[in-house]
C-alpha positions in Angstrom: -118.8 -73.5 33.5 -122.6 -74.2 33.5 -122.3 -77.9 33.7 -119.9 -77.5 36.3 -122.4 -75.2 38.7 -125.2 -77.4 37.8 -123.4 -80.1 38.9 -122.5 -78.7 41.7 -125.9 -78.1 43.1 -127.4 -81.3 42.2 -124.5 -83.0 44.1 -125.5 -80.4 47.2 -129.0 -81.3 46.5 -128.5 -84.7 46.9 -126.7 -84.3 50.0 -128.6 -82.3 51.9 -131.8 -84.1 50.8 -131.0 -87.9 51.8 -134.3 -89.3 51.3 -134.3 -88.6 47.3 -135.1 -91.9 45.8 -135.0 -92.0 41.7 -134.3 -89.4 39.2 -135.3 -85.9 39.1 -135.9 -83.3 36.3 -134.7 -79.8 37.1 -133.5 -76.7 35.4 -132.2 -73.0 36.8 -134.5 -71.4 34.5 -137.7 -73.2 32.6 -139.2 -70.1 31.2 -137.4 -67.8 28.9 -138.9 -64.3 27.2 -137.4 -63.4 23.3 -138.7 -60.0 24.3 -140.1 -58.7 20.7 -139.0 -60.1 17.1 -140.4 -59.4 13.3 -142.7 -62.4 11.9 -140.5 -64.6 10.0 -137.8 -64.5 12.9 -136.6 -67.9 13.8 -136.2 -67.8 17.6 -133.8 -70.0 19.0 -132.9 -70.5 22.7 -131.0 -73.3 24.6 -133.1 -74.9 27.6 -130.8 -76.4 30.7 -132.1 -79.0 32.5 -130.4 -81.7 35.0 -131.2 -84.9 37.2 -131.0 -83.7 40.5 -132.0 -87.5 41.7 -129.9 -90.6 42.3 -130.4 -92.5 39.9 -130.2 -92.5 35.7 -132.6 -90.0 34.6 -134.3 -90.7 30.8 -136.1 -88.5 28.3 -138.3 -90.4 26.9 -140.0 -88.5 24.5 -140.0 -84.1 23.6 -143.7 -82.7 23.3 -144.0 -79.4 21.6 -147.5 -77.2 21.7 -147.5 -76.3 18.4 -146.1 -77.7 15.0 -144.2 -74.4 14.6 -141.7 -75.3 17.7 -138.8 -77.8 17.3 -137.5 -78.7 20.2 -134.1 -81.7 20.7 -132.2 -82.8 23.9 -128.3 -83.4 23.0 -128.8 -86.1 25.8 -131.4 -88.3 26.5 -130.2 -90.1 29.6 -128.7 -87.8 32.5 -126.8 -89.6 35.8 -127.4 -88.4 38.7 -125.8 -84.7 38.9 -125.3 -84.8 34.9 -126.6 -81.9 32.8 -127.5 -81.4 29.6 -128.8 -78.6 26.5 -132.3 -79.0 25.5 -132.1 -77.0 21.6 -135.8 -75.0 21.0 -136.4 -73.2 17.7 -139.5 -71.4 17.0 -140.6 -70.3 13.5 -142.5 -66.9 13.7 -143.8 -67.2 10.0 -147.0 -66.4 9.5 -147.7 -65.4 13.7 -148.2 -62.0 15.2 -149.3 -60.5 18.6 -148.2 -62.2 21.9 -147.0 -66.0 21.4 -146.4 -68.4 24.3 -145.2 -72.0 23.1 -144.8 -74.8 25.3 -142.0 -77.8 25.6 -142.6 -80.9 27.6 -140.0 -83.6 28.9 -141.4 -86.7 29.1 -139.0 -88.5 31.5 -139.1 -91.5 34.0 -139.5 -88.4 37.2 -142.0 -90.2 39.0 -142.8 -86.8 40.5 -143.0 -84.5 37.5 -143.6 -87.4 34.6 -144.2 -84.6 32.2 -142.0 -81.3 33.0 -142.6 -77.9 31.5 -140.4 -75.5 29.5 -142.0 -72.2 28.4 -140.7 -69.8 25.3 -142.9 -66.5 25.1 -142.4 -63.3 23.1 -144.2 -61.0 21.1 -144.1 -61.0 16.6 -144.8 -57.8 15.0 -146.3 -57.6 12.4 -144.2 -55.1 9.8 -147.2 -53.3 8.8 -147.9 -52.7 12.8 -144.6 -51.4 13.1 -145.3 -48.7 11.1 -148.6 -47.5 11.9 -147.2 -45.1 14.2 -147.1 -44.3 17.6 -148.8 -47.4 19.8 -148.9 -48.6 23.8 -146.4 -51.4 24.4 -147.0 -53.2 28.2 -144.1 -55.3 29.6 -144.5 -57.5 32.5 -141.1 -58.5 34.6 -142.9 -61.5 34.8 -145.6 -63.4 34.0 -145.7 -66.9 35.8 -145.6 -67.1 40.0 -145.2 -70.5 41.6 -146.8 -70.1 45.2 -144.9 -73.6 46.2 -147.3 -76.2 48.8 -150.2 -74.6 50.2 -152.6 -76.2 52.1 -156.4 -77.0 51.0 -158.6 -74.2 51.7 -155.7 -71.2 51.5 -156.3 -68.3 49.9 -153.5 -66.8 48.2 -152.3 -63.9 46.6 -149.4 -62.5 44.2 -149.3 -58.5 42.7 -147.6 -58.3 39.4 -146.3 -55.4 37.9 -146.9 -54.1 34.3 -145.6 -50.9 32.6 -146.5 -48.6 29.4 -143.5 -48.5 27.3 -144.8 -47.3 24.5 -145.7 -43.7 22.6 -149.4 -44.4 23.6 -151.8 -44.7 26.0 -152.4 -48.4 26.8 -156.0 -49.5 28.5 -156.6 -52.8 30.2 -159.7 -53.4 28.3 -160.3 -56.4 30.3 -159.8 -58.8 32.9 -160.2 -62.9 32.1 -160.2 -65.4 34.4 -160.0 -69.4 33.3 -161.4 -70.0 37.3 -163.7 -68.1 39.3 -161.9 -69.3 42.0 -159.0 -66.6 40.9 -159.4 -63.2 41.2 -157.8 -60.2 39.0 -157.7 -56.7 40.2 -155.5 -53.9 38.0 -154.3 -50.9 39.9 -155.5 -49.0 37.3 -156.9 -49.7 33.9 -154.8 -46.5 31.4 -151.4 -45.6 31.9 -149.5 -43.0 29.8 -146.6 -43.7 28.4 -143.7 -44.5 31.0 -146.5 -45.5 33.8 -146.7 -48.5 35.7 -149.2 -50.4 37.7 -149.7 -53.5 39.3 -152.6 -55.9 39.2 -153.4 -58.3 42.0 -154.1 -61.9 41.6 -156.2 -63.9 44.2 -156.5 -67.7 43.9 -159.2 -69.4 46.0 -157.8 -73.1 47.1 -160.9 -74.3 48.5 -161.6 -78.0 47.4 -158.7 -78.1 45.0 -155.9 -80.5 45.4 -152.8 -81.4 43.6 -150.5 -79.5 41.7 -152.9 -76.9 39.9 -152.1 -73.9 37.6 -154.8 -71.3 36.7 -154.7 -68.1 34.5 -155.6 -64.9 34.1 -155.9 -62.9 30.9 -155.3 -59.0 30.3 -157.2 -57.7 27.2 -155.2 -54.8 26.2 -155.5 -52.0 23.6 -151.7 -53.0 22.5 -151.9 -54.2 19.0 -149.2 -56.4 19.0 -149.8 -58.1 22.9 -153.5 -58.0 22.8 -154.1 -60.4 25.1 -151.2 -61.4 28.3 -151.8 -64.6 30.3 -150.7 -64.7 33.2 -150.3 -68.0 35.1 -149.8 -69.3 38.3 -149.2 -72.5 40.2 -149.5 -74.0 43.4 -149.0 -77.6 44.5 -152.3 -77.8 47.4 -152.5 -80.3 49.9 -155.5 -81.7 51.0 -156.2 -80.0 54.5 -156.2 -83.1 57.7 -159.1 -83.0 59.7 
């Protein structure tokens, strides 16, 4: 049933879009949260992606970002409108706190030669588990793709984060990898069951290409001490 729907809209894809030249690495969903397992878990999740191009698409090689990730395509070369599983397993031994693990397709996309697939979770520690009552925050999301902007833009997302623990949780801090992005929390402690928002503001301004910046929350949440959250934009270089 999948394959069939994913085939279906690469074959409306193609269509509609005429001027598609070569292959081209998609997927309905590149980013998948396990939510919260014990350390020793193995996490396992099935990745689809598909050539939305016209011609044969190859995976050439699978990059993982850490040793502790396995990660297999059951198909390596895709025709155009073909789909296929892309297996992940990641061992939790020996981890703890907020984990984020990255897969890469190496494929013959001209456009995206290298294309992203993100597993992210949190591993509690056993001995955590039981020290009692403790703030928990939970983001809906934590990625935001602001599509082409132009050179110069400045652009802004809000996402929302919630206590859901038996705690109070603080936002102990605010990171930025880019003074040219901005955080701003709507507040900074929220009992348990309270939500708030923070703000991220991403300066474009002499920037150009597809560019991804993050911002870190440094919480009082023993198990997700730190939360990253990214964004992307692919800028265009502003005509005079």
């Amino acid at each position: 049933m999948i394959r069939s729907f994913l085939l279906l809209i690469a074959v409306t894809f193609i269509t509609a879009c005429g001027q598609v030249t070569g292959p081209r690495i998609s997927s309905p969903n590149n980013y998948y949260n396990y939510g919260e397992v014990k350390a020793g878990t193995d996490v396992e999740y099935r990745f689809i992606v598909a050539n939305s191009g016209d011609a044969m698409l190859t995976i050439n090689k699978v990059i993982t970002s850490c040793g502790c990730t396995a990660a297999e395509p059951e198909k390596k070369e895709l025709k155009p409108g073909e789909s296929t599983v892309v297996n992940v397993v990641f061992n939790t031994s020996g981890r703890e706190g907020t984990q984020t693990k990255y897969i890469s397709l190496a494929s013959n996309d001209a456009t995206q030669p290298q294309y992203r697939l993100t597993l992210t979770g949190s591993v509690l520690n056993p001995k955590t588990e039981e020290a009692g009552p403790r703030p928990l925050i939970k983001l809906d999301r934590t990625q935001y793709d602001f599509g082409v902007v132009t050179e110069g833009a400045v652009v802004d997302h809000t996402f929302e984060y919630r206590n859901e623990g038996a705690a109070d949780l603080q936002i102990v801090d605010v990171k930025s990898s880019c003074g040219c992005t901005v955080g701003e929390p709507s507040s900074r402690l929220l009992k348990p069951g309270e939500k708030a928002t923070i703000k991220v503001t991403f300066d474009t301004a002499n920037r150009f290409g597809r560019t991804s910046r993050t911002m870190t929350l440094v919480t009082n949440d023993p198990v997700n001490t730190y939360v990253t959250l990214s964004i992307y934009a692919e800028i265009l270089k502003k005509e005079n």
